[in-house]
N, C-alpha and C positions, 0 to 999 in steps of 0.2 A: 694720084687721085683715087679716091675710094670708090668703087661704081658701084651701084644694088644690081644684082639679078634679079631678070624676072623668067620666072617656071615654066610660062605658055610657051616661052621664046624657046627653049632648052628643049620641052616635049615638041616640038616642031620637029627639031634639031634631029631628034633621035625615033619620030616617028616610022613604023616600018623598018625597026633596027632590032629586033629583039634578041635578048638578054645580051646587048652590047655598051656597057656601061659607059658615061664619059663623065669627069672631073668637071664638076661647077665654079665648086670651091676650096679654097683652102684654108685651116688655120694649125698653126703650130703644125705636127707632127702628125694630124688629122686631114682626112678628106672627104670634100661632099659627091657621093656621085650621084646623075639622076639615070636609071635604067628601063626600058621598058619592058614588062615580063611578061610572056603570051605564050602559054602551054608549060611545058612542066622541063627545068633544068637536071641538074644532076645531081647525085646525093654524095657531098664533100660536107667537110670541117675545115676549122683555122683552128689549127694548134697551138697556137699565139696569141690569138685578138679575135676582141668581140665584133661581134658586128651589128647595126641598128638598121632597120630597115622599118623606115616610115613612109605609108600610101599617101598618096598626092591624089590621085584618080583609078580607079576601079576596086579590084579586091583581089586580094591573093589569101594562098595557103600554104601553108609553108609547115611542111613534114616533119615530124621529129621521129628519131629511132627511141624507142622504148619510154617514149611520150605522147601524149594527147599533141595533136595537130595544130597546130597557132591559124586561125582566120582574122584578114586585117582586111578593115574596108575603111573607107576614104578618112583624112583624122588620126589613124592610130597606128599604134608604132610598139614595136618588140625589139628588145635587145636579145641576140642569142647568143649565149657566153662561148668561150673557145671550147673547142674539144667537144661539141655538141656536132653531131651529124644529122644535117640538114637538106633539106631539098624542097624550093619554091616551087608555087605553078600558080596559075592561073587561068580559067578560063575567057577571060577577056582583055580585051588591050589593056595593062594596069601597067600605073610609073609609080616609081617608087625611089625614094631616098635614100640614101645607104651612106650611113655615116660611120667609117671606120678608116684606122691607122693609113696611113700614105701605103706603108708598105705592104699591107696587106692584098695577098691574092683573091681576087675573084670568086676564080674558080674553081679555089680549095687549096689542099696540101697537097 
């Protein structure tokens, strides 16, 4: 049976979890995760795979080394290609989407 997700249920889920990602969805060789980002993670790359990271609720910033800074607020979404070194944050409770490879780590290389 095909079930829809719904988003409120999920940020419930992972409320007061921060930067602890969980699997929503799946398709082929791809994964949806939803995360909640709350102060500033650490500055890692995927040597491999891009990674997308689309706002659902609040606003992030997301660091680039020897680039201008990415700011996403609710609505919009960035792909950062492999090999880019990056590092989110956010000042307030923000969820966000992160669509990239199954096998891709989180946390970097």
């Amino acid at each position: 049976m095909i079930s829809k997700i719904n988003l409120e249920k999920k940020i419930k889920e992972i409320e007061g979890k921060p930067w602890s990602p969980i699997d929503i969805a799946r398709t082929n060789d791809q994964v949806v995760r939803m995360a909640l980002l709350e102060g500033e993670f650490h500055w890692h790359k995927h040597t491999k795979e891009d990674e997308l990271f689309y706002v659902v609720k609040g606003e992030i910033n997301i660091q680039l080394k020897d680039q201008p800074n990415i700011n996403l607020r609710e609505g919009e979404m960035v792909v950062i290609p492999k090999g880019i070194e990056h590092c989110p944050k956010s000042s307030e409770h923000s969820y966000v989407l992160l669509f990239e490879p199954l096998v891709l780590k989180t946390i970097g290389d």
